[in-house]
N, C-alpha and C positions, 0 to 999 in steps of 0.2 A: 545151928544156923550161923552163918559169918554173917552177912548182911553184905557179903561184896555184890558189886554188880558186874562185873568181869566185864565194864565196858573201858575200854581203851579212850583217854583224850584226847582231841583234837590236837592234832601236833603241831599248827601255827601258833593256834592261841596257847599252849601251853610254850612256846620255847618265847612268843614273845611276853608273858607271865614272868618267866623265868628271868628273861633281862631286866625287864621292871625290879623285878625283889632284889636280884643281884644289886643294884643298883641306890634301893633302899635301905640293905643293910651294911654302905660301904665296900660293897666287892664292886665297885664298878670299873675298877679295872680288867674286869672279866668281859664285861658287855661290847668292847670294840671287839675281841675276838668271836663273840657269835652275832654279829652285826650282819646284814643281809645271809643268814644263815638259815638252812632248814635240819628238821632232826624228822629220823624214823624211831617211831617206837615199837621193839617186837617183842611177844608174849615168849616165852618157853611152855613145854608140857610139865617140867619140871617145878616142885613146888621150892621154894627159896629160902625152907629152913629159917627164916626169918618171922615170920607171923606163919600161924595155924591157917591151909588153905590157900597159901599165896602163892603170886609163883612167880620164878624168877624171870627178870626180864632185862632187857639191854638197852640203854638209848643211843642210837650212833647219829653223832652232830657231823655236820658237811658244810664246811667251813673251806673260805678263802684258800688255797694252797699256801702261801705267805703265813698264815697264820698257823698251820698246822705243827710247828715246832713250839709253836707260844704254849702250846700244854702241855707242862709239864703237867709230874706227877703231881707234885704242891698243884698247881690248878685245879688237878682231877677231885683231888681231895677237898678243894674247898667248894666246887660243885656237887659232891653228893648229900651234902646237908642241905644246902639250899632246894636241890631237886627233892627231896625228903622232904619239903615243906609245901613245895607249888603241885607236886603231882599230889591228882586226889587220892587220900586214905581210904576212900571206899570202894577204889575201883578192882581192888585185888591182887594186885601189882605194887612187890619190890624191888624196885633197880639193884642187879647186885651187877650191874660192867656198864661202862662207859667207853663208846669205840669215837674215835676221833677220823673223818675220813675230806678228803677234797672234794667237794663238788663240781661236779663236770661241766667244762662252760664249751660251746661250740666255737671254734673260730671265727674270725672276724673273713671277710675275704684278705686282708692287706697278711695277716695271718698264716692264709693256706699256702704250705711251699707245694710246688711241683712235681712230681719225681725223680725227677731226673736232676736236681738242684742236691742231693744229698751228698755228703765227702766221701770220696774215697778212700783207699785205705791210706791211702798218703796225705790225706788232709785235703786234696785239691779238690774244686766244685767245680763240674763239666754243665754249661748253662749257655744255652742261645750259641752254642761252638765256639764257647770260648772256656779261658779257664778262669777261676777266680779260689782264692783262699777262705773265703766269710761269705755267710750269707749278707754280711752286711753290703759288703764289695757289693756284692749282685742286689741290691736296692738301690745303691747311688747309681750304679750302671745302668737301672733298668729307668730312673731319670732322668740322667746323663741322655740318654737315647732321643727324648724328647726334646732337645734344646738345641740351638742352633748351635753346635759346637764341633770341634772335632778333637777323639779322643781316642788317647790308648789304654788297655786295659791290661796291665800287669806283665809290659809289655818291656823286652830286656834293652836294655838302656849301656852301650859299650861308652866308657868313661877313656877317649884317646890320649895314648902320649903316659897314659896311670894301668894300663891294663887290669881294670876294675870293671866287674860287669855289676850294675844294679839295676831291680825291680820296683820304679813307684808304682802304687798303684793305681794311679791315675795319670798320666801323662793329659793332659789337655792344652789347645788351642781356641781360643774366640779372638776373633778383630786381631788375627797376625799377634797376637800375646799367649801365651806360654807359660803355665803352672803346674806345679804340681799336687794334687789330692791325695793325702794320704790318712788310711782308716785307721785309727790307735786303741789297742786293748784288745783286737786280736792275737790266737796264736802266733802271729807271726807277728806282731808290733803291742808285745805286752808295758804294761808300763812300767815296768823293769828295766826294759831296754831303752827307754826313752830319750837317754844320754847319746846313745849308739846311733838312733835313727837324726837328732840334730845334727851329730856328727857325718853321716849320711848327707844329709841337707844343703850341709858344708861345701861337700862334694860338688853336689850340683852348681853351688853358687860362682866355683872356680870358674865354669863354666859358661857363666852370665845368664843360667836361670835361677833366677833369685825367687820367685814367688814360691813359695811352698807353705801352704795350710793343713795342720793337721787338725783330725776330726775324731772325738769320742766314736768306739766302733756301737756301743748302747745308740748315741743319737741318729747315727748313720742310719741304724737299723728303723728306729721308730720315727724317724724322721726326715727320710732322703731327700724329701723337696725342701726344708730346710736348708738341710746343708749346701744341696747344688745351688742354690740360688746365692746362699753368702758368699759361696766361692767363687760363685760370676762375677756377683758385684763387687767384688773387693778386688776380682784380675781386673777387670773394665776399667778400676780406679788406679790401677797400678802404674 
């Protein structure tokens, strides 16, 4: 007789068990990586060579995406002793694998893109019959729409007298003033180029539009009413 009880633990309480100890014995560098985390724990038919009657078994934690590179192998390693400690010895069950996996989160709506918003093979996004390079482009634009303003959207711009054609990506007017919005850290305005596109800038200003704001393409993205509103108020001020 082994005296196992072949029953499986609760896998809240054991992985939050688990962060506790981690935590007690100095690993708690571990514990922000399985922080709002949940874990499955599955049996095998298989016995795990490791105790007489056991059997081998897996626990896959689902963890932040972000976090998912944080474990390394050294992590793994300094989790299988700890889990040897927290998981009960009489339940019949030896952990012989450790699967690290993302947990699935639903979209927010600000999140869900459309269908018909995804790039082509040439990079361009066909949206509301217009075109746009980023999705980020198509979040300012899709604020843009709302405001008393009047705007172009990536719309070619002939440079007279220079035979120069350029693309801002936002040509705008409010109250008869004139700027321009452009998204930074897209494909097409990495920060690499960044020298090139002031130099761009330039361009315009020969021309007596001098306002030009540029915009992280990250904040554009998570932040579009943000940004269109600094860009109003700072042309209105202009």
């Amino acid at each position: 007789m082994t005296g196992f009880t072949y029953i499986v633990p609760d896998a809240e309480a054991f992985i939050h068990t688990l962060r506790r100890y981690l935590q007690t014995i100095g690993q708690g560098h571990i514990v922000p990586l399985l922080m709002n985390s949940t874990c499955d724990i599955t049996t095998s038919s298989s016995f795990s060579r490791i105790r007489w009657d056991a059997y081998a078994t897996t626990i896959t934690f689902y963890v932040a995406l972000e976090n998912i590179p944080k474990f390394t192998n050294d992590v793994k390693k300094e989790l299988f002793p700890a889990i040897d400690v927290v998981f009960p010895k009489n339940a019949g069950y030896d952990i012989t694998e450790i699967v690290i996996a993302p947990f699935l989160e639903s979209p927010s709506d600000d999140d869900k893109i459309p269908l018909d918003t995804f790039p082509a093979s040439d990079g361009i996004i066909e949206y509301d019959s217009l075109k746009f390079r980023s999705q980020s482009e198509i979040r300012v634009y899709d604020v843009l729409k709302k405001r008393n303003a009047l705007f172009f959207a990536n719309a070619t711009v002939v440079l007279g007298n220079k035979n120069i054609k350029r693309e801002p990506d936002f040509l705008i007017c409010q109250n008869g003033k004139w700027g321009i919005l452009e998204v930074m850290g897209e494909q097409y305005h990495p920060s690499a180029t960044a020298m090139k596109d002031h130099d761009r800038a330039r361009l315009f200003k020969d021309y007596g539009l001098s306002f030009i704001e540029f915009y992280e393409a990250q904040k554009c993205y998570n932040e579009p009413e943000s940004v269109v509103k600094d860009f109003l108020t700072r042309l209105s001020k202009a």
